[in-house]
C-alpha positions, 0 to 999 in steps of 0.5 A: 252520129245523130244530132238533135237540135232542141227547138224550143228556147231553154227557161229558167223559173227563179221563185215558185211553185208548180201544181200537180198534173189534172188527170181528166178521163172521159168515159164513152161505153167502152173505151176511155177517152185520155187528154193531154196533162197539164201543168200549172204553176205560180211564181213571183218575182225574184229578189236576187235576179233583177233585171235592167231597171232593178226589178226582180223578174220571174223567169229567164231564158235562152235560144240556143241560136240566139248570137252574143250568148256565151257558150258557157251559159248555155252549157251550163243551164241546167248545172247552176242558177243563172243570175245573168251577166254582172256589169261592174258599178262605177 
């Protein structure tokens, strides 16, 4: 059985927009020349998920390789919205 390993980390984007892809061609005579798309996209910070210092952030993620993250979160990624780990208050 084949195993792929990702390499890149996994992101999660709390509170935002993305923007449709640019398409530029170049045309040179006969052939048209194609470039890579890219994506934008704008977000703020979120009023949910609010990091250490209780200021929203915009975005979270996560390394598969990364030591001391539950196996849970990884797994479930892409199922839930991630709020990060809740730490009881005295």
């Amino acid at each position: 059985m084949l195993e792929i390993k990702r390499q890149v980390p996994l992101y999660r984007y709390y509170k935002g927009n993305f923007q449709l892809p640019e398409e530029n061609y170049k045309t040179k005579g006969e052939s048209v020349e194609y470039n890579t798309p890219s994506v934008k996209g704008v977000f703020v910070n979120s009023d949910i998920v609010k990091n250490s210092k209780g200021e929203g952030i915009k975005r979270m993620f996560v390394d598969e390789d990364d030591t001391g993250v539950d196996a849970s979160v990884i797994e479930n990624w892409f199922k839930k919205v991630y709020t990060g780990a809740t730490t009881p208050t005295p």
